[in-house]
N, C-alpha and C positions, 0 to 999 in steps of 0.2 A: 579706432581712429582717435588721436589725440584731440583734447582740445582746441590745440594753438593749428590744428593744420583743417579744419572745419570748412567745408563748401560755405558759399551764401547761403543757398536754403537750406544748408543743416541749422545754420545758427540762425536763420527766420525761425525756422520751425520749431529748435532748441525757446528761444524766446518766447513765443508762441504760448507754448507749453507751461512755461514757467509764470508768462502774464494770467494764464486764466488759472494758474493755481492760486497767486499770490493774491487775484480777485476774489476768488472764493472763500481763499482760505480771512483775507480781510473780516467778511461777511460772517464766519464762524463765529470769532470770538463772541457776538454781540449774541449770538443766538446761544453759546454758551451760558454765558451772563443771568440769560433768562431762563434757559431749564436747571440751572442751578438754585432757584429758589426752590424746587419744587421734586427734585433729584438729589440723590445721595452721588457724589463724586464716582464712585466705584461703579453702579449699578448703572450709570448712564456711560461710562465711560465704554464699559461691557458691549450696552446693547449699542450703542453706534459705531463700533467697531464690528461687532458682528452682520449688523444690518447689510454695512458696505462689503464683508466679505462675503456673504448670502450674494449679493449683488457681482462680485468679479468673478464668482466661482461658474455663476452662468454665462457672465462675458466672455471669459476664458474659453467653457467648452464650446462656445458658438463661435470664436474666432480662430480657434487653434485645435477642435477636439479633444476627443478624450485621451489623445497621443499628449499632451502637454501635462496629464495628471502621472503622467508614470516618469520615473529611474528620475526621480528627485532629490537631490539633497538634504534630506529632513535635519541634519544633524547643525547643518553650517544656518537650513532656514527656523529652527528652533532659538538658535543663538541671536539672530537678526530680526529675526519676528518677532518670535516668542520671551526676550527679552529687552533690544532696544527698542522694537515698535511699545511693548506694553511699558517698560518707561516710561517713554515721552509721552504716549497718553493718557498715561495713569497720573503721574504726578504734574502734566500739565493743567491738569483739568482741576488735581485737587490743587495745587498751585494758584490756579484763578480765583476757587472759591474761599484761599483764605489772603488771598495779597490784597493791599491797597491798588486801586485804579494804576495811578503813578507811579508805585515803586514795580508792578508787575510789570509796565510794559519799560519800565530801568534796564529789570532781566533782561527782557526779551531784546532788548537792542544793544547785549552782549556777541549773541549769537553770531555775528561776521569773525569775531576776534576769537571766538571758542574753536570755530571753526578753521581759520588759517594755524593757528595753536597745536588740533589734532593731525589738520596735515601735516604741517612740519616736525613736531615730538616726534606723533607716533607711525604715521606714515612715511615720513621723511621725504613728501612732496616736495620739491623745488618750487616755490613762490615766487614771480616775480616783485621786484621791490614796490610797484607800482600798485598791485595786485595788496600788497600787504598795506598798503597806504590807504589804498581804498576802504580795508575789511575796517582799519581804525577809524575813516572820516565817517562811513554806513554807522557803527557805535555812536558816535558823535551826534549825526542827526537824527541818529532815534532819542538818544538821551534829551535831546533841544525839543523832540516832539512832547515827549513825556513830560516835560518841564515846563515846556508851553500849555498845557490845559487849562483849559479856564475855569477860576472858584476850584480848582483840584487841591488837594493839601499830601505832601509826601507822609506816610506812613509806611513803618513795615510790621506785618501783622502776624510773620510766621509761613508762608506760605513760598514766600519769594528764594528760598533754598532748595524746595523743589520744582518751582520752574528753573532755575539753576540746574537743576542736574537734568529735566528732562528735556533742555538745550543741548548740555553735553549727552543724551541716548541719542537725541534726531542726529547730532552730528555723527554718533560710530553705528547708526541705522545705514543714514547714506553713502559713508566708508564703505560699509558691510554688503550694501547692495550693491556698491560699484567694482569694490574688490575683492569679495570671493561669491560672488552671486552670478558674474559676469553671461558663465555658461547658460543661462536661464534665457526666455524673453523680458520684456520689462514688464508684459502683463501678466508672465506666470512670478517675478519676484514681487509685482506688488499683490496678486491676488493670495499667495502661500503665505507670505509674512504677515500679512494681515490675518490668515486665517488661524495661524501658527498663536500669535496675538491674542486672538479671541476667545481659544481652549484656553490659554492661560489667567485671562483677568477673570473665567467663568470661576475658576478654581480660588482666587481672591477674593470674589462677592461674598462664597458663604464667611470664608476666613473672616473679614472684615467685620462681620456680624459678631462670630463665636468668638474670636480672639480680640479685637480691637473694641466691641462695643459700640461699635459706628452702625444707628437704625439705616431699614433701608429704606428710603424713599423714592416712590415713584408715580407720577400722574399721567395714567393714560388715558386721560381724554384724549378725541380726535384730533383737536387744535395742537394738544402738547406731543405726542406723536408725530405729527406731521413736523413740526418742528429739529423731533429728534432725528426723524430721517432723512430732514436737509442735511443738519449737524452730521451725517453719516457718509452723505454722499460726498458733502465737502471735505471731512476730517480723514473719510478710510475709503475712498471709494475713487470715483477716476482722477479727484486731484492729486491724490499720492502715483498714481499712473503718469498723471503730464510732466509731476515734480519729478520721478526718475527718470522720464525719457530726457527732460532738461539735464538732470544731474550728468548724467552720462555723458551729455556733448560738452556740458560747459566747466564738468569739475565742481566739486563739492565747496572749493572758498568761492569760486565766482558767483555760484547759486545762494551762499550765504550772504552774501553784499545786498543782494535783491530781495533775497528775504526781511531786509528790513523795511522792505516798501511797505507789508502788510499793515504797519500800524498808519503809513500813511493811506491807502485804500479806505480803512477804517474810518477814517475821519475824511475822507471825502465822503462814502456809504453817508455816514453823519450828517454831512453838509445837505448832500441829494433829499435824506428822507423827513428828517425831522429840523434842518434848517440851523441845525448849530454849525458855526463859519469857525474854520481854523481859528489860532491867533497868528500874530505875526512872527514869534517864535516857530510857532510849530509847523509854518509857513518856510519857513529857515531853512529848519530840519530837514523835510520832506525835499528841496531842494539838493541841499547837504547828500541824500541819501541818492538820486537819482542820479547827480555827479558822480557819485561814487562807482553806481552799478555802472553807469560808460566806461568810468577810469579802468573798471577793472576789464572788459574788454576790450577795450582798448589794448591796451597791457598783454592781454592775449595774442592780439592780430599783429603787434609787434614783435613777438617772438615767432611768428611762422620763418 
């Protein structure tokens, strides 16, 4: 089923899907933030990625049996797994823990225009004009959010190149899972990829040590734990499940327009828990960006 030709409740439920990733995934960064004092980039990146695939593998055989582990594609989910999922979470993570506050979430409110970029270069998606307008205004109001923080000061600190590149993995991750994964369920492409993912950063942790000289740190007390396995359930676990069943109905540029709600969610989360209120810039933005996510389906339901 195409996009542009979606029932109502594919595209409630497509929605759906997509709000309570983009809730969660809000919710991550900040929990990031904080196990990163206390965590080596690699080692935490590891075990919450593994956590959440410990977690699908039993989802999996309870919803679909042990008929969904067999006549797999290992070679296409090695590629997508095992090397764009471990991107995007390898050097996002280590991307936070060395970027300024403000020039990371600069990056991150690339990601609509990276994404309409890969479909058109490399996929050779047809975009609507509309659709393309949107991915640039979604940039726009994240930039205005980032810009708007308060007492914030731009820096870049080295880090912000690879959140840059592990924008461009998530972007040929969801390519990957929507166009040669297809054959799959959504819950065996996200359960495999991720699992696929997890042998692979296990094989990074020692390297890190012996090759790179990066200590490894890690606090498993109860409280820091529980933490990391929110960080798991959020980062690798059913939010990347809701995000593909999204991707799938709505296309990979429309999903990226929406993905820049996250940093607004964030600073609601903000607002709710500890009482810090937008600014009126970042008020702008967050606007800025929700137009956007319409414009772009809108855009859509005009081409059925």
């Amino acid at each position: 089923m195409s996009s542009s030709s979606l029932s109502s409740s594919d595209r409630i439920l497509a929605n759906a899907g997509m709000a309570a990733s983009i809730i969660l995934w809000g919710s991550m960064f900040p929990a990031l933030q904080i196990l990163l004092r206390e965590w080596d980039p690699i080692t935490l990146t590891a075990t919450r990625i593994s956590l959440g695939g410990i977690v699908m593998l039993a989802f999996l055989a309870w919803r679909e049996g042990l008929g969904a582990f067999r006549g797999l594609p290992w070679g296409t989910l090695w590629i997508v797994g095992g090397i764009c999922m471990t991107g995007y979470t390898s050097f996002m993570t280590i991307g936070i823990s060395l970027s300024g506050a403000i020039s990371g979430a600069l990056i991150s409110a690339l990601s609509p225009v990276l994404a309409s970029l890969v479909a058109s270069l490399v996929y050779g998606e047809k975009l609507a004009r509309a659709t393309r307008w949107a991915a640039g205004a979604a940039s726009i109001g994240g930039i205005l959010v980032a810009l708007g923080a308060p007492g914030g000061k731009l820096e870049f600190l080295g880090g912000e190149a690879m959140m840059l590149v592990s924008i461009m993995m998530w972007t040929f991750y969801q390519f990957g899972c929507q166009k040669h994964l297809a054959q799959l369920t959504r819950t065996q492409t996200t359960t495999f990829t991720i699992v696929t993912a997890s042998c692979v950063l296990w094989t990074i942790v020692p390297l890190s040590y012996f090759l790179a000289g990066h200590g490894l740190r890690a606090n498993v007390e109860p409280a820091a734990l529980a933490l990391v396995f929110y960080a798991a359930m959020v980062s690798s676990g059913f939010t990347i499940l809701f995000w593909n069943y999204a991707v799938t109905k709505l296309g990979v540029a429309v999903a990226a327009v929406c993905y820049s709600l996250i940093p607004v969610v964030s600073l609601a989360l903000t607002a709710i828990i500890i009482g810090s209120f937008p600014t009126t810039l970042q008020l702008l933005g967050g606007a800025v960006i929700v137009a956007s996510c319409i414009a772009a389906q809108i855009a859509q339901l005009r081409r059925r």
